[in-house]
N, C-alpha and C positions, 0 to 999 in steps of 0.2 A: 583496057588494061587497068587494074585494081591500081589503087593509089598507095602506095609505101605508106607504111602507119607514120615512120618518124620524117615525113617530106615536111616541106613547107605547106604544101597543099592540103593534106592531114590536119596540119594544128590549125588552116584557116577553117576545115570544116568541124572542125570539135566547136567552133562561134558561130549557128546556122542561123540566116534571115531568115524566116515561114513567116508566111503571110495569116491570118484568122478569120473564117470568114461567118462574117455575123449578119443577122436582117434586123432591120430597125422597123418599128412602123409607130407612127405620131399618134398621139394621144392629144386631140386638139379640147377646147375649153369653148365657150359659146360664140365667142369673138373669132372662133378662129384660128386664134394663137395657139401653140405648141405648147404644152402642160406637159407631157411627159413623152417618154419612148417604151414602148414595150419590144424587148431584143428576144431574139431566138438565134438558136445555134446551128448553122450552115455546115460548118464543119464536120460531125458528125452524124451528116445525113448515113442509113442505115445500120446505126450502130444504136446501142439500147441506151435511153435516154434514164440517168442515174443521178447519185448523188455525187459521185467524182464528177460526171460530165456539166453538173450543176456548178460544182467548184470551178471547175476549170474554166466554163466561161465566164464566174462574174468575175475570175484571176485576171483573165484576159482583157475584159473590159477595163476595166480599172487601172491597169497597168501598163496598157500601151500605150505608145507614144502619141496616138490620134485621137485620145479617148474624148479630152477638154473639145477641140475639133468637131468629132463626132456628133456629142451628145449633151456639150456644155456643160451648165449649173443643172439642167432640168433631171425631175422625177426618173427614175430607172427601174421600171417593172421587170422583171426575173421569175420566170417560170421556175419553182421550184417540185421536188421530189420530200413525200413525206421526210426522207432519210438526210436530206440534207438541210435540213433546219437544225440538227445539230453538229454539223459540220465545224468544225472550229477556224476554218476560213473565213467567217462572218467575223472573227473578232479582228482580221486584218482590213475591215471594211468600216467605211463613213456610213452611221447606216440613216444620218438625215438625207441621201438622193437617194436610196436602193427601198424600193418595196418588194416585196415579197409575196408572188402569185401561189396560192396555196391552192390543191384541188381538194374537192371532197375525198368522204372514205371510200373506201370500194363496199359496198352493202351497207354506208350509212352504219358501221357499228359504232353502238356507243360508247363503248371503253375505246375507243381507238378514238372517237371524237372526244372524250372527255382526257384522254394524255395527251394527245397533240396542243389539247388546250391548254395545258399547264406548260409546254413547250412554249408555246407561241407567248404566253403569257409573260416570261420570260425576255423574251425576241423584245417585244412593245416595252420592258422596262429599259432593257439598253439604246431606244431609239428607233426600235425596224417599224416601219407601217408595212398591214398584212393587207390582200386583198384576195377577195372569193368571188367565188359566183354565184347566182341566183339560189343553189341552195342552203348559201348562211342566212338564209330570210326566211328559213322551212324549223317548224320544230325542235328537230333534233339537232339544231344546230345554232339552240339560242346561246352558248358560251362561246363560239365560235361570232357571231355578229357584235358580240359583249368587246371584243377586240380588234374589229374592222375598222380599217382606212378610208376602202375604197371597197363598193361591191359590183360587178360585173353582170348587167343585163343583158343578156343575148335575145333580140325579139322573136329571132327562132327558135329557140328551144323554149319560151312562155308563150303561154295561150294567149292572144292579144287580150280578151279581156279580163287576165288577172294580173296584167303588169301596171294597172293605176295602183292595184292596192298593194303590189309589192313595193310600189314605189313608196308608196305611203306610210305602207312599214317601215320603210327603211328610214324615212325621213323623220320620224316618230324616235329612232332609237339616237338618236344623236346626232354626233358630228361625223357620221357614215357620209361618203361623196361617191355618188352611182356615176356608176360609167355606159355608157349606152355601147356596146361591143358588140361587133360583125355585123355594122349596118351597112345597107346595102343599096336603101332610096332614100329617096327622098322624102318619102311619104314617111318611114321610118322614123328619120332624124325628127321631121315635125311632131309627130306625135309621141315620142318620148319629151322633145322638149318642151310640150302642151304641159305634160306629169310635174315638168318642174326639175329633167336631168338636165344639167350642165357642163358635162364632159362625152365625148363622144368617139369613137373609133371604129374603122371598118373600111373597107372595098369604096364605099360610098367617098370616103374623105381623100384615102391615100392605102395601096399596095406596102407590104413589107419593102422596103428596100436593101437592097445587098451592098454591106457596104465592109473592105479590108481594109486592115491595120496590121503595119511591118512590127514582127516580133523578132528580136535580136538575142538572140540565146546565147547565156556565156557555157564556157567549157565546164561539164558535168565535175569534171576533179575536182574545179575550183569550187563548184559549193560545194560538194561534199565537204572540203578542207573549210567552207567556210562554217557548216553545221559542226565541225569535228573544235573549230575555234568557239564556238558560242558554246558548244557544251562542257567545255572547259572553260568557261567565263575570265577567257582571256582578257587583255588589257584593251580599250578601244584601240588604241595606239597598233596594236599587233592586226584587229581587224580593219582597218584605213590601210593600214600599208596590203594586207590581200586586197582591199577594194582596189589600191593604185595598181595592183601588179596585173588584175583583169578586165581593161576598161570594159568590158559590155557587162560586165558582172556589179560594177560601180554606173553602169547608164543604166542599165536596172532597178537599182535599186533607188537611185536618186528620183527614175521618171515615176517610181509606185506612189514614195513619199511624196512628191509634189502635186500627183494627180490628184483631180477634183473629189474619187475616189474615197481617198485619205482622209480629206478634211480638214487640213493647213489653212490657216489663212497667210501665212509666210513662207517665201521661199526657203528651201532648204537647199544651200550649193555646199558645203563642206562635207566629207563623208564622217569627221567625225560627229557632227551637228547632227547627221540622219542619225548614226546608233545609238546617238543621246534620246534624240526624239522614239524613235523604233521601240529601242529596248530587247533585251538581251530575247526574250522570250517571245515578243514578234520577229525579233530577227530569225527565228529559228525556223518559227512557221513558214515567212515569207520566202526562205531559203529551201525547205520541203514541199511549199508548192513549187516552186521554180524547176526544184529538182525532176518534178513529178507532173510537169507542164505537160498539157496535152502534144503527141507528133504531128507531122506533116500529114499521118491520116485521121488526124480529129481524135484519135483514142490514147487512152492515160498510157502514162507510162509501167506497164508491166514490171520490167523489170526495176524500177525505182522504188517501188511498191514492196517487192520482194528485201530490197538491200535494206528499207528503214527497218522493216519488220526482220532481218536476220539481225537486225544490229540490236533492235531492244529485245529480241528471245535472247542472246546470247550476253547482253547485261542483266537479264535478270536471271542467270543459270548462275553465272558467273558470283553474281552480288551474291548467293546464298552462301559460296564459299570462299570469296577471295577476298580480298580490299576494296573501297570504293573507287581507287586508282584503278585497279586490276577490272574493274566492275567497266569504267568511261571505256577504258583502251578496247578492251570487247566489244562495246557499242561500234568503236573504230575499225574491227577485225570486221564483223557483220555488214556494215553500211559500206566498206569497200569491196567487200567480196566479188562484185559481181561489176566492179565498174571494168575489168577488161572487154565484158560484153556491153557494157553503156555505151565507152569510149572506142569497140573497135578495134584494139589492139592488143599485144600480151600482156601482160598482168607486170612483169619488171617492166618494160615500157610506161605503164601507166602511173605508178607508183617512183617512176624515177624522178619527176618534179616537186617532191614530198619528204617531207622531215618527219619520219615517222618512225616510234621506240623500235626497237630490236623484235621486240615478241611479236609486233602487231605484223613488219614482212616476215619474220620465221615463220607465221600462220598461213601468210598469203600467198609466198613463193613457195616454201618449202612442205606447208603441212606437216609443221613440225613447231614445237614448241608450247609453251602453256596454254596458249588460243585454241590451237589445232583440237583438241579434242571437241572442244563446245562449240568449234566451226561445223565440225562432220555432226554435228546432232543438231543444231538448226538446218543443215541441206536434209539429213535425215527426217526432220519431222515436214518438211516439205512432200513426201515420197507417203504421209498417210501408212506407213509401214508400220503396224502395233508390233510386230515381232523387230523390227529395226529398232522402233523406237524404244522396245525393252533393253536390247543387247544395248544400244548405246549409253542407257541410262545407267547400266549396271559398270558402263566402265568409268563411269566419273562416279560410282558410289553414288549414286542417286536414284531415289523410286521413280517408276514411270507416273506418280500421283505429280510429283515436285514437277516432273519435264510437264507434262498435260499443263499442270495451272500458269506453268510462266509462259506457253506456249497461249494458253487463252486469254493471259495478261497480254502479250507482245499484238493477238491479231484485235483485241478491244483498242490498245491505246495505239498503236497503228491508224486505226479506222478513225478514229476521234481525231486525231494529227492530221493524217492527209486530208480529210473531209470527206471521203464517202467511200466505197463500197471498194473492198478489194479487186483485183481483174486480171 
């Protein structure tokens, strides 16, 4: 029997525990000792490996409760995706533990190696170390080695006798530190470390390990309410009291701040101390990842994706003709549109716990009022309709050029906010 939206039962599951499931495997140093971890994402087995899926797990790591636990102070290797190197998720990251696994181009092109290198370049001034594989040691990939942390020898995919002098290259270009990857004997590990490598991983040392951490989800309303508060650069005072009103929304946010993560070296226990620390404009981010947190089957959240993006087409339709008040509350009408299907229940239900202007429910309940037009034209350009999207354009006196660019402003800065690829 389905659960009453307004039961007790209901509002305990709008707060879900999901467990994350990550594999770790040690990155040991000559001694022995544990240097770093290289993590991969369990969760999202058969699902296409992205720049969301990128985001979501370094979200993940970083921010759950077993992270310190896990994975300590040491180094954090992160498979990454061309596309999520500029993900703006990286700006809610320490990035002294986090490196950054970068694969080659696909056919070695050189304008795609020579921009990613201005990217990365980039990444290495705010702190990230990058790390490649054997073919940043290859020609066409001398600006790419120009930027190395760490380079990745795999003895199987090198001819055994051209890995002395890759090594030698490598050791020639600087403070580059090679990793012997996917070893497998013993004979192996000796003769890399004959070359002079000092860090070592593989089958030979230690298997991936599977290892979960309990994620504690506050009720989707409450962030939205709490993005809807930070984009009105409310008062701390008004943000602390929503932190006290949803404790997992305040275990949250306090367990992000003080994770290893972060880069604290002081605890932070006051909620108003985090949004001093945080700031109005990480708060927002880490409030849109949250929103946008991968589900119990490993995949982004669709529909969360959809709400940011109604909310900024329908402020920047809005901003051409109305006020910058008229402009925020729009973002408001867009970003809740869709939370009766987030939350599972009807849309007055949802919006009943909520102090929110007159115009913004006349749009949401009634489809009616000054929102409701530039509501039905963001659902509308959803639907790819060039004949919708004319007829709509034309009832807010608008060209379909004006709807097109705020429409290609809303899915860019979308993409750049959640950190990777629509879904």
């Amino acid at each position: 029997m389905a659960t009453p939206p307004d039961s007790p039962e209901a509002a305990a599951e709008a707060q879900v525990e999901t467990t994350t499931a990550l594999a770790r495997q040690s990155i040991l140093d000559e001694k022995g000792d544990v240097f770093g971890y290289e993590l991969f994402d369990r969760s999202t087995q058969g699902h296409h490996h992205s720049a969301q899926t990128d985001a979501t797990v370094l979200f993940r790591v970083l921010s759950n409760a077993g992270a310190d636990a896990l994975f300590g102070r040491k180094n954090l290797f992160i498979n990454c995706t061309h596309e999520s190197l500029t993900g703006l998720h990286l700006e809610l990251v320490n990035p002294t533990q986090v490196v950054l696994e970068v694969p080659p181009v696909a056919l070695h092109d050189p304008l795609s190696i020579e921009t990613l290198s201005v990217t990365m370049a980039e990444l290495r001034t705010r702190g990230f170390r990058l790390a490649f594989d054997h073919t940043a040691l290859t020609r066409p990939y001398a600006s790419w080695l120009a930027l190395a942390s760490f380079v990745k020898l795999d003895p199987t995919q090198v001819k055994p006798e051209l890995l002395e002098t890759l090594v030698k290259h490598a050791q020639r270009s600087g403070s580059v530190k090679l990793i012997a990857d996917k070893v497998e004997t013993a004979e192996q590990q000796a003769l890399l470390k004959g070359f002079g490598v000092k860090l070592f991983q593989g089958y030979w040392f230690s298997r991936p390990v599977k290892v979960t951490a309990k994620l504690v989800s506050p009720a989707q309303a409450t962030i939205v309410e709490l993005i809807n508060l930070v984009r009105k650069n409310a008062e701390s005072s008004d943000i602390e009291a929503l932190l006290k009103k949803d404790p997992t929304l305040s275990f949250n946010l306090l367990r992000f701040i003080n994770s290893s993560g972060f880069g604290l070296n002081v605890e932070i226990t006051s909620f108003r101390h985090a949004v001093m620390i945080l700031g109005m404009k990480k708060l927002f981010r880490w409030a849109a990842m949250l929103l946008t947190a991968a589900r119990k089957d490993g995949t982004p959240s669709a529909l969360g994706h959809m709400a940011v993006l109604r909310g900024r087409l329908m402020e920047n339709l809005v901003g051409d003709l109305l006020s910058k008040e008229d402009a925020d509350n729009a973002f408001v009408v867009g970003v809740f549109s869709l939370l009766d299907a987030m939350l599972g229940m009807p849309m007055d239900q949802a919006l009943e716990s909520l102090s929110l202007p007159e115009p913004v429910t006349d749009a949401l309940l009634n489809d009616a009022g000054i929102f409701a037009p530039f509501l039905r034209m963001a659902k509308v350009c959803e639907t790819n309709s060039e004949d919708e999207v004319n007829a709509a354009a034309d009832s807010l006196a608008m060209t379909s050029h004006q709807v097109n660019m705020a429409h290609l402003e809303a899915l860019v800065w979308t993409e750049e906010l959640l950190g990777g690829q629509m879904t």
